[in-house]
C-alpha positions in Angstrom: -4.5 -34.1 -33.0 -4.6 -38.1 -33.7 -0.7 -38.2 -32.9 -1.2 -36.5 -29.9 -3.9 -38.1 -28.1 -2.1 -41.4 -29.4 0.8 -39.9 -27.0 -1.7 -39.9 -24.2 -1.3 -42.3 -21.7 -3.9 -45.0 -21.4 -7.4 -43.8 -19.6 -7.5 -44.6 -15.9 -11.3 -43.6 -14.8 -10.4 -43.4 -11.3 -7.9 -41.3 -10.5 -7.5 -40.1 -14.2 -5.6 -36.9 -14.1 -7.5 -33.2 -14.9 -5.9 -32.2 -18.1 -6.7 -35.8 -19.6 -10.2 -35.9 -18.5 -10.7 -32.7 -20.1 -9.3 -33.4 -23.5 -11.3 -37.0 -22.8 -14.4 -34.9 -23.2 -13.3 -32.4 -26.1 -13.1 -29.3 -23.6 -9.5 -28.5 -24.4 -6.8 -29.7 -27.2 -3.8 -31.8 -26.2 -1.7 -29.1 -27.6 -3.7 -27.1 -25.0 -2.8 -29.0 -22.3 0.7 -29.6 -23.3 1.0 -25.4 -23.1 -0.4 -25.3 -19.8 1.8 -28.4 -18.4 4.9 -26.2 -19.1 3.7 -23.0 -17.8 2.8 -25.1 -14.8 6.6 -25.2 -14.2 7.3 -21.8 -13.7 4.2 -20.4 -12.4 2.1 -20.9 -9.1 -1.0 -21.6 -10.9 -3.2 -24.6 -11.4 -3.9 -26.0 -14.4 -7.6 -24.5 -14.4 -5.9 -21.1 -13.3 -3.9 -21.2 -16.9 -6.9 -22.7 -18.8 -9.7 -20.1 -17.7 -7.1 -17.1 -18.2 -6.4 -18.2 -21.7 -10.0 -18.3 -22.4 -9.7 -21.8 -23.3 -12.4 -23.8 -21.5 -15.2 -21.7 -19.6 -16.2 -21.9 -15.9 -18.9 -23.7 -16.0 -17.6 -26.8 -18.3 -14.6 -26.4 -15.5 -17.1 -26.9 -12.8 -18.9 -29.5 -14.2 -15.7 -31.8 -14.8 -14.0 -30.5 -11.3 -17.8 -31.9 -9.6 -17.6 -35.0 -11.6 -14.5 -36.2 -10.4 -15.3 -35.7 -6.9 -18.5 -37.2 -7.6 -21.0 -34.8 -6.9 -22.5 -31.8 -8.9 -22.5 -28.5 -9.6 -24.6 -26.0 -7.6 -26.3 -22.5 -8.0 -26.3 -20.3 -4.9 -28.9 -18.0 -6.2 -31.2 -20.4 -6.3 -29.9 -23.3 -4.1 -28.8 -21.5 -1.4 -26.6 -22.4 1.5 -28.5 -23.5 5.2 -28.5 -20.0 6.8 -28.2 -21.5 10.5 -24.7 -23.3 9.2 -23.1 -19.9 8.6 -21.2 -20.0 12.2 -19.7 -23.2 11.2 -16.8 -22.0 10.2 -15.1 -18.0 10.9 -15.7 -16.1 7.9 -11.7 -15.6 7.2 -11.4 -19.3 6.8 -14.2 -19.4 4.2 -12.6 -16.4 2.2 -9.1 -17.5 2.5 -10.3 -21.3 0.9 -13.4 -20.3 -0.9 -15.9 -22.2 0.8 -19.3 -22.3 2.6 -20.8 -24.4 4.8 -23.8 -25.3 2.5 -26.1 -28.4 4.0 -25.7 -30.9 6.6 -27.6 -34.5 6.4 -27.4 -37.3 8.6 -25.0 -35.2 10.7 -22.6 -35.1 7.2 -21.8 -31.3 6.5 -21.7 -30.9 2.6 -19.5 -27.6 1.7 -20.3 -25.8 -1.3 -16.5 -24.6 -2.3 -15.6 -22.1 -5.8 -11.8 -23.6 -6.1 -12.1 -27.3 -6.3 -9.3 -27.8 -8.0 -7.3 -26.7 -5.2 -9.2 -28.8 -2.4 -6.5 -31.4 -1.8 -3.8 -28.8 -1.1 -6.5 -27.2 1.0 -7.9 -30.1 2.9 -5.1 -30.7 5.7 -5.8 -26.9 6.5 -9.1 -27.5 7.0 -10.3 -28.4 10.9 -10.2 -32.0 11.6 -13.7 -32.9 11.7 -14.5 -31.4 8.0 -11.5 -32.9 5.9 -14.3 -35.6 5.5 -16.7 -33.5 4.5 -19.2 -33.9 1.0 -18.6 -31.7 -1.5 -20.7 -29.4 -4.1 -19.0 -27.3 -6.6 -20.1 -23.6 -6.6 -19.1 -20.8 -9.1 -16.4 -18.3 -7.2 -18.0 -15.2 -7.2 -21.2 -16.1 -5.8 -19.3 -17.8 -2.5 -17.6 -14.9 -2.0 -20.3 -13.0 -2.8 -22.8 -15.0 -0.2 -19.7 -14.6 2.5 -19.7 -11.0 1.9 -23.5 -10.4 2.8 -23.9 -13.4 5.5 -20.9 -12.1 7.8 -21.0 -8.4 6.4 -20.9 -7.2 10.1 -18.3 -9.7 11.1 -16.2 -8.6 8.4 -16.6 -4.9 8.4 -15.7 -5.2 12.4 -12.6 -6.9 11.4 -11.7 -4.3 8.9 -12.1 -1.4 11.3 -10.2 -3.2 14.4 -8.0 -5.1 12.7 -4.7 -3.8 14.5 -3.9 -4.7 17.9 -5.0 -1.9 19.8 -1.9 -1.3 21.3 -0.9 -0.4 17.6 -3.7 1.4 16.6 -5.3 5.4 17.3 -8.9 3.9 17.3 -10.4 6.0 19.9 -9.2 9.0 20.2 -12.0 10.8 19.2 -13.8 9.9 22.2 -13.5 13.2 24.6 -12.3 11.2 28.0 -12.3 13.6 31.3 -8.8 12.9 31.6 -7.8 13.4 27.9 -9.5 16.6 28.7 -7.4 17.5 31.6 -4.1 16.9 29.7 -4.8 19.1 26.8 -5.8 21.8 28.6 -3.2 21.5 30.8 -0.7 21.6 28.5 -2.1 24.8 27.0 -1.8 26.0 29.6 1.6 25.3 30.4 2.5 27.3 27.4 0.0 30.1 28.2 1.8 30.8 31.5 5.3 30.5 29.8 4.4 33.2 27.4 3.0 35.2 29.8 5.7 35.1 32.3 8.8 33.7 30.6 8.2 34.5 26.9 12.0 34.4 26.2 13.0 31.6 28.2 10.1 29.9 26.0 11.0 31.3 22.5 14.7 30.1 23.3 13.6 26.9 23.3 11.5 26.6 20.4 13.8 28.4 18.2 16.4 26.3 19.8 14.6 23.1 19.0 14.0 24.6 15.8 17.6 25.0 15.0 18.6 21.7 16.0 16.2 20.1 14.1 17.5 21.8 10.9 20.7 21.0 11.8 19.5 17.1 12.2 17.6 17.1 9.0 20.4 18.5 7.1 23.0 15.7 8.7 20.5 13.1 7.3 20.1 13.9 3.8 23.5 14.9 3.5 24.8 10.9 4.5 21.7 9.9 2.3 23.2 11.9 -0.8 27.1 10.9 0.2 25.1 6.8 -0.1 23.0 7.3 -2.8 26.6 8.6 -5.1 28.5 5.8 -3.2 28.1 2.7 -5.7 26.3 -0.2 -3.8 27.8 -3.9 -4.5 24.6 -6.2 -4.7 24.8 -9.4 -5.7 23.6 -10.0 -9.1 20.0 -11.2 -8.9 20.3 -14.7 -10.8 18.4 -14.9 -14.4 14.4 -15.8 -14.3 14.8 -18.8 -15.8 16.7 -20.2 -12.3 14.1 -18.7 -9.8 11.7 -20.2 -7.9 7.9 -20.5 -9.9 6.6 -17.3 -10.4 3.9 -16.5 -7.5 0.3 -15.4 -7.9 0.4 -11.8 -7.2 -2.8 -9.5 -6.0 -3.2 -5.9 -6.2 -5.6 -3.6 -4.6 -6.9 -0.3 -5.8 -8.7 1.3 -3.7 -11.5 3.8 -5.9 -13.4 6.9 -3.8 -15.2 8.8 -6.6 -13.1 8.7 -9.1 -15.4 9.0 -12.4 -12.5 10.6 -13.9 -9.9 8.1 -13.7 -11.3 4.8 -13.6 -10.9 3.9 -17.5 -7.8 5.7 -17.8 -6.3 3.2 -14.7 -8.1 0.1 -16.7 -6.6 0.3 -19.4 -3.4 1.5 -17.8 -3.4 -1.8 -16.0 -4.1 -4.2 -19.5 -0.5 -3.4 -20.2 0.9 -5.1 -17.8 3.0 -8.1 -19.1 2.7 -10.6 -15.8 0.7 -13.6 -16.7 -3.0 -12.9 -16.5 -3.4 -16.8 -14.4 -1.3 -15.4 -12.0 -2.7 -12.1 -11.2 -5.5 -11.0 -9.2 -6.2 -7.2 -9.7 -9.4 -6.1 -6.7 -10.5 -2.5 -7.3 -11.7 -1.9 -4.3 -15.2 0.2 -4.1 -16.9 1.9 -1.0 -20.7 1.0 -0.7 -21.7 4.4 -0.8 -19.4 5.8 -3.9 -22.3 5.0 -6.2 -20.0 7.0 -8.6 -17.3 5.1 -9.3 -19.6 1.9 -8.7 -21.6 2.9 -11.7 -18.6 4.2 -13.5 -16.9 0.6 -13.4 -20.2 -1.3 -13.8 -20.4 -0.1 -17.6 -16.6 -0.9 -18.2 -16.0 -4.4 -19.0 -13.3 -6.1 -17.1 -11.1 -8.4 -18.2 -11.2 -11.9 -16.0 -8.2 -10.8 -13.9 -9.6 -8.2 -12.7 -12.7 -7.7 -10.2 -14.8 -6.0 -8.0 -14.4 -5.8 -3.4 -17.2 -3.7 -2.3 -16.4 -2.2 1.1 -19.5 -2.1 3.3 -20.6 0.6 5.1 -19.6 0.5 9.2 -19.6 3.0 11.8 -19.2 5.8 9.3 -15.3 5.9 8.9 -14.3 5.9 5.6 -10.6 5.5 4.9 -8.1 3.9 2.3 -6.9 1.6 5.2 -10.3 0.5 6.2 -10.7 -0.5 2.5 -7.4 -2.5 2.5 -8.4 -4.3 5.5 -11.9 -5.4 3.9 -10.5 -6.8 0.6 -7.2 -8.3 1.8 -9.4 -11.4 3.1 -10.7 -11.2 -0.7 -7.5 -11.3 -2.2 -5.8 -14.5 -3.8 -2.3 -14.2 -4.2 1.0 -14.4 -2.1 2.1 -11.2 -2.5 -0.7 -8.1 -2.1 0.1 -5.1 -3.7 -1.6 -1.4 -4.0 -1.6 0.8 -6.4 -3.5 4.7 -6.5 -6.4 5.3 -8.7 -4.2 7.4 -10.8 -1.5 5.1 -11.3 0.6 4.2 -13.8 3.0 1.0 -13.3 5.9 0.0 -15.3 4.6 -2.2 -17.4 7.3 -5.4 -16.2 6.7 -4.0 -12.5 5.3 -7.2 -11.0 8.1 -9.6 -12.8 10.4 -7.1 -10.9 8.7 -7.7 -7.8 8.7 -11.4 -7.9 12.3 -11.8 -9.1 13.0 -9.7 -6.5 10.7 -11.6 -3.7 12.5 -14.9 -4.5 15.9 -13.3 -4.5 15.4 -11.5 -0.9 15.9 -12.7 2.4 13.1 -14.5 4.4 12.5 -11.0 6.7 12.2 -8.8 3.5 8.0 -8.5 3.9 8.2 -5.2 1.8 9.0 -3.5 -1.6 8.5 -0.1 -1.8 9.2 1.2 -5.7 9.8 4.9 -6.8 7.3 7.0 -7.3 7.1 10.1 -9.8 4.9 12.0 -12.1 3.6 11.9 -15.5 2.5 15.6 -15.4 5.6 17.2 -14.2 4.8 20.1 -16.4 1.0 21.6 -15.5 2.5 24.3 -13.4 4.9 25.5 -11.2 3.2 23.4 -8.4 3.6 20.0 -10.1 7.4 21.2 -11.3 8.1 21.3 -7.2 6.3 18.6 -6.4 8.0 16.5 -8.4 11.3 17.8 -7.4 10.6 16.8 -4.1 9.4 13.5 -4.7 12.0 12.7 -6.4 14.0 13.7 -3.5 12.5 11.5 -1.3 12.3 8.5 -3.5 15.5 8.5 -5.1 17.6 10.1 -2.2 15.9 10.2 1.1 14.1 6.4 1.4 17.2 4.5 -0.2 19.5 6.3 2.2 17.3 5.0 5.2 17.2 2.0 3.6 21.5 1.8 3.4 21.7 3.4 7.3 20.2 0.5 8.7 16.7 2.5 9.5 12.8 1.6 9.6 11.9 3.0 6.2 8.3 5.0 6.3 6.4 3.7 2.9 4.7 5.3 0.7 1.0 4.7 0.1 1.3 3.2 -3.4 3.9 0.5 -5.2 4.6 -1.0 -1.9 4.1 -5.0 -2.2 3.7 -7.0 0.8 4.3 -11.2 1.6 0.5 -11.9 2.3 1.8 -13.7 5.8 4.2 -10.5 7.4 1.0 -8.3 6.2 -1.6 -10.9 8.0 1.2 -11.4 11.0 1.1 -7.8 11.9 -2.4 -7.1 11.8 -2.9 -4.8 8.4 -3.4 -1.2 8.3 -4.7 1.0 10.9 -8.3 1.5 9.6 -8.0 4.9 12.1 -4.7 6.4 10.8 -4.9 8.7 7.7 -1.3 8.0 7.0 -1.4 4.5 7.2 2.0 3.9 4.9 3.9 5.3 7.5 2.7 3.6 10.0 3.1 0.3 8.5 6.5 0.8 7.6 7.5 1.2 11.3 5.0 -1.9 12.2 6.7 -4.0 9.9 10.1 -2.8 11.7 9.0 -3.4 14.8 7.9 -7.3 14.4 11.2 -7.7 12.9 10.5 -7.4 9.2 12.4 -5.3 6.6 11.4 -3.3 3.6 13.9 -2.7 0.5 13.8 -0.3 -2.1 13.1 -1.3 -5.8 14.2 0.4 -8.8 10.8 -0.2 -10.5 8.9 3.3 -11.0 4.9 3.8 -11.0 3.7 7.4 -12.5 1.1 9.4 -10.4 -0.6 12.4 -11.3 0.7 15.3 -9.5 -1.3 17.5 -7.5 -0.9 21.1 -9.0 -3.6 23.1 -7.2 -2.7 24.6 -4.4 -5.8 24.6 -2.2 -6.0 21.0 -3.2 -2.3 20.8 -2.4 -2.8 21.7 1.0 -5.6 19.7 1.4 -3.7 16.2 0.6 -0.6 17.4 2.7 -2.2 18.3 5.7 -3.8 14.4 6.2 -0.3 13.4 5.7 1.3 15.5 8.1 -1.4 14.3 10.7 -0.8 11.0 10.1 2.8 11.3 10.8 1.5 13.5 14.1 -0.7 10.2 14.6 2.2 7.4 13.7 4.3 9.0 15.9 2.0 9.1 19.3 1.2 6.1 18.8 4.4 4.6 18.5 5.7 6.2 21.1 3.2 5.4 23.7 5.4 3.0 25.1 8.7 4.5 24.5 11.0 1.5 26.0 8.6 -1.1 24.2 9.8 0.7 21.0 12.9 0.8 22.0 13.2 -2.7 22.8 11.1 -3.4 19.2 13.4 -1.3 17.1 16.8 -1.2 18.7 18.9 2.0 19.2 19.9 2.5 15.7 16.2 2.0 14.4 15.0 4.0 18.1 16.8 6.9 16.7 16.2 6.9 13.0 12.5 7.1 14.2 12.7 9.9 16.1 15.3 11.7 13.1 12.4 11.4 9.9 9.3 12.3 12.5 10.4 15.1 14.6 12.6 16.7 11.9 9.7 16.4 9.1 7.2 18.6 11.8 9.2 20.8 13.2 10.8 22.2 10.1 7.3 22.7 8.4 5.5 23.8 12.2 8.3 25.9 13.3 9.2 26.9 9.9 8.4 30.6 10.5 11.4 30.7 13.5 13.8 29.5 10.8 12.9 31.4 7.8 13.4 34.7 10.2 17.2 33.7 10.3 17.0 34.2 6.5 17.3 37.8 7.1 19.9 37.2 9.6 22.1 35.1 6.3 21.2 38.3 3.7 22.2 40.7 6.0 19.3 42.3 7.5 19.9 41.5 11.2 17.7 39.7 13.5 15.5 40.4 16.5 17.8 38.4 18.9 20.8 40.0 17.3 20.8 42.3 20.6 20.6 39.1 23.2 23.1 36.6 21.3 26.6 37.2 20.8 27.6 37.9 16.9 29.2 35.1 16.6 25.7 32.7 17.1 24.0 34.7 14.7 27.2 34.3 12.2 27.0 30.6 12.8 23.0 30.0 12.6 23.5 32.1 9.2 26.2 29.6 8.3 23.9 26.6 8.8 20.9 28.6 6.9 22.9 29.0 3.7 24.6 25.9 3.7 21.2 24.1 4.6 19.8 25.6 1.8 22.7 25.1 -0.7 22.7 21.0 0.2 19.3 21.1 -0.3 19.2 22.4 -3.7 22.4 20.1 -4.6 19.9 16.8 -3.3 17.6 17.9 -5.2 19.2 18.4 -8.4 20.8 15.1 -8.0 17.7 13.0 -7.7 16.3 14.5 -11.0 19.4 14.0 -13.0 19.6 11.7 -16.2 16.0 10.8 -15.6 14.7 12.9 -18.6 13.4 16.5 -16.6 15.9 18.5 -17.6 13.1 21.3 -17.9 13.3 20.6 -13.9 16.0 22.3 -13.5 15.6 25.6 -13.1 12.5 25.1 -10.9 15.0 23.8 -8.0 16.2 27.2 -7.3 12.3 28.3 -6.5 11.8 25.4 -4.0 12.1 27.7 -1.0 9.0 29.3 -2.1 7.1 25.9 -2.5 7.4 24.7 0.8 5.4 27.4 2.9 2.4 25.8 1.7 3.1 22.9 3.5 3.4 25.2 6.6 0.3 25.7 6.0 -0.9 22.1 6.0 0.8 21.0 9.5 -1.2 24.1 11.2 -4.8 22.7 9.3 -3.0 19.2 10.6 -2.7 20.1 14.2 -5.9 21.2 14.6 -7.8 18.2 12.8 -5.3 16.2 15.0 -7.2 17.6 18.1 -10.9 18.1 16.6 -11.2 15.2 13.9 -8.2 13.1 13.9 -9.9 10.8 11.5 -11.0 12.3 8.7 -9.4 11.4 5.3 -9.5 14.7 2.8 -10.1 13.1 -0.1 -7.7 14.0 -2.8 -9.5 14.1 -6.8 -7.7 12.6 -9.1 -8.2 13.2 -13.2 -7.8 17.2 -13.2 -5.1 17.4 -15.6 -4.7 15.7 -19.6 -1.9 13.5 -18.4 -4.3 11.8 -15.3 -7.4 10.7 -18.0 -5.1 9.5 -20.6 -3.9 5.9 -20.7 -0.7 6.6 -22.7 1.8 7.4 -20.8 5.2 6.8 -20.0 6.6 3.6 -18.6 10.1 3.2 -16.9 11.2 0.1 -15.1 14.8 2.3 -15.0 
């Protein structure tokens, strides 16, 4: 240790750097130091981020040193709390975002009590004029945030539920307006008088619509399954070693009861290889869930890892409320989300940073694959995973290579912290806030690209459960899509033709073929050979032709979906393709429960239970990165 202090250049009291003044006072080693001085070169961190998540020096020697070189002390907010009548000195997202409080004002001086002092001088010229001046006390992290959180709890839970323009959000349309009243039951009846007095002219048209909707829907994963076998030429992403510093990186994982799954997803997480100083992993609790908040109270978490607790509002209680809450609670750059029930590749966020600082500046999105570690509870999870792997591997990356708004999924998606602030968040309203947010991001002028990087899910195998989970997303693609197309020539101006049309393509073909599904499934008989009840209107050479499209529909469809499971390991899959007909009636099902929460309760989130099968309590399993 002699030779190394000797090294050290001689002590300047006054502006003597952080690293020296700690090993001045025997808080850290020089060889310490010297470790965090080179990871300081390829990571966003300060040089107390790297120290504290080494466990190297603790918080409050940290503090005391970071007080004593601005010359003031260190300060407990339990018991020295801040001047209540200062708390609308400063807008609570400015607080969170810099980890600060107003805390005492004398002789017209405003003292600020702030949790990341080492980070006040890049802070400072973001700070309003009148307060880069300001005194200073140095305050442990958790209690500011924890003070913000309480003082502007109803500023804060306002902003979470209101956070989208309102041009941009359903909020409201729960409220029962005369004239919202007028057009519903106008438009029933409409279509009572039609069936009464034109029933053909009206079943034409649906089984029309029907048709061309299958028609449309096969067209588009057929040029997704021509891309995906077409090899794309991207430019070799340039080794680590050149990119920019690795950034700090925050996740949020939004918890709802789930007992079950909480230390399976813990310890899940502790595998992940991305260093701890950079990231920032919120779970995400609701007020009310004393469940999970008792359930994660007796786990201990590691120091990169804590604890957002959503307040209660007005009563709605959604996954994109919760988003909205913690993102001002969040540290990093980047803001991820993961499920409950996830489980990442272990190298996922290296992936998503190498691919960040490789991507141009209108990339704000990174939507990974997602697939199942329980592929094999039952026929149910065997389909399910079929078809997400359809979607994932085929469907999404062929939007992606068309040139169309990609719909996200509501998991492994990682955000730039700006695009995500720039566009407002979620929709605290919408149950399918992914979606929506995917067409958002398109319509500010953003883009989202597909990563190769795979998270496991647990698969939902029980049918009534099934249902349950498919019919909130099928109403919030009903929701996504009115409210995009409120202003129809806004959106097209927003999204272009190409982007206008691709819209249309994924939302209208995805409802009519599971709403209308019964009108098409009657031409099955029609393909076998068993006739048709419009085989004595229509000429024989329609019902020839719609029989044509039925079995080669189906016949594509099974080849896109063997494809997308192919050399990844479910070989056991494949027989199960061959049944998926049967599989997606249930989700017939779901649009009908859809339509009618669309009109009755538009907002309520069926909660989907996670931890029902071995695989989902487990914290071994399988990792791929592919």
């Amino acid at each position: 240790m002699r030779v190394f202090r000797e090294a050290l250049p001689p002590r300047q009291d006054d502006h003597m750097p952080l690293g020296r003044d700690l090993i001045e006072h025997d808080l850290i080693t020089p060889w310490q130091l010297f470790y965090a001085l080179r990871a300081q070169r390829r990571w966003q961190a300060t040089l107390s981020d790297i120290l504290r998540s080494r466990g190297w020096i603790s918080d409050h020697d940290l503090r005391n040193r970071q007080a004593a070189r601005f010359a003031t002390h260190q300060v407990d907010l339990t018991r020295e709390p801040p001047d209540p009548r200062l708390a609308s000195h400063l807008p609570p997202h400015l607080c969170l975002k810099y980890c600060l409080v107003p805390w005492a004002i004398e002789d017209g001086v405003l003292t600020l009590a702030i949790g990341r002092a080492d980070r006040f001088e890049e802070i400072r010229p973001q700070l309003p004029p009148d307060l880069r001046s300001a005194n200073l006390v140095v305050a442990p992290e958790d209690q500011v945030m924890q003070y913000l959180s309480v003082t502007h709890r109803k500023a804060l839970t306002t902003l979470a539920e209101t956070r989208v323009a309102p041009q941009f959000s359903c909020r409201g349309w729960d409220i029962r307006t005369p004239p919202r009243t007028a057009l519903l039951l106008g438009l029933l009846a409409c279509a009572a008088l039609m069936l009464l007095f034109l029933p053909g002219l009206l079943f034409a048209g649906v089984m029309a619509w029907a048709l061309l909707s299958l028609l449309i829907a096969a067209v588009m994963k057929n040029t997704a399954l021509i891309l995906h076998m077409m090899p794309r030429k991207n430019p070799p992403l340039p080794p680590p070693s050149s990119l920019a510093p690795l950034p700090r990186i925050s996740v949020m994982v939004p918890l709802f009861r789930e007992k079950e799954i909480a230390h399976a997803l813990i310890r899940r997480l502790t595998r992940l290889t991305y260093p701890r100083a950079l990231l920032d992993v919120v779970l995400v609790l609701e007020e009310k869930d004393t469940l999970t908040r008792q359930t994660i109270a007796q786990t201990r978490l590691p120091r990169w890892m804590r604890v957002v607790q959503v307040p209660a509002g007005s009563g709605l209680t959604t996954k994109p409320r919760a988003l909205n809450y913690a993102l001002d609670f969040c540290k990093g750059d980047i803001i991820g989300i993961w499920d409950a029930e996830d489980a990442p590749a272990k190298d996922q966020l290296e992936q998503v940073a190498r691919h960040f600082a490789h991507a141009a500046p209108d990339v704000a999105c990174l939507q990974g694959v997602l697939d199942y570690y329980n592929p094999y509870t039952n026929w149910l999870s065997r389909c399910f995973t079929i078809e997400y792997a359809t979607w994932f591997r085929i469907v999404l990356p062929g939007l992606a290579r068309m040139g169309l708004a990609v719909p996200l999924g509501g998991t492994t998606l990682f955000l730039r912290r700006a695009a995500i602030e720039h566009v407002g968040g979620w929709d605290a309203h919408n149950v399918t806030e992914d979606a929506d947010l995917g067409y958002r991001l398109a319509r500010f002028g953003y883009r989202t690209e597909l990563m190769h990087t795979v998270t496991q899910e647990e698969a939902n195998c029980r049918p009534i459960a099934w249902i349950r989970q498919r019919s909130r997303w099928l109403k919030g693609f009903m929701i996504t899509y009115l409210v995009h197309m409120r202003a129809p020539r806004q959106l097209w101006r927003d999204l272009g033709p190409r982007k206008f049309f691709g819209f249309h393509m994924v939302f209208m073909t995805t409802l009519t073929q599971f709403v209308l599904a019964p009108l098409i499934w009657s031409f099955w008989g029609a393909a076998l050979g068993f006739g048709h009840p419009l085989a004595e209107t229509l000429p024989p050479a329609v019902i020839g032709g719609i029989a044509a499209l039925m079995i080669s529909a189906g016949i594509m469809s099974a080849l896109i979906a063997l494809t997308s499971i192919l050399g990844q390991g479910r070989e056991r899959l494949y027989p199960f393709v061959l049944t998926m007909a049967f599989y997606f009636p249930l989700a017939t099902l779901a649009a009908y429960k859809a339509l009618i929460e669309l009109l009755i309760i538009p907002y309520y989130w069926d909660k989907t239970a996670h931890g029902k099968t071995a695989e989902g309590t487990q914290a071994h399993t399988s990792f791929s990165s592919e």
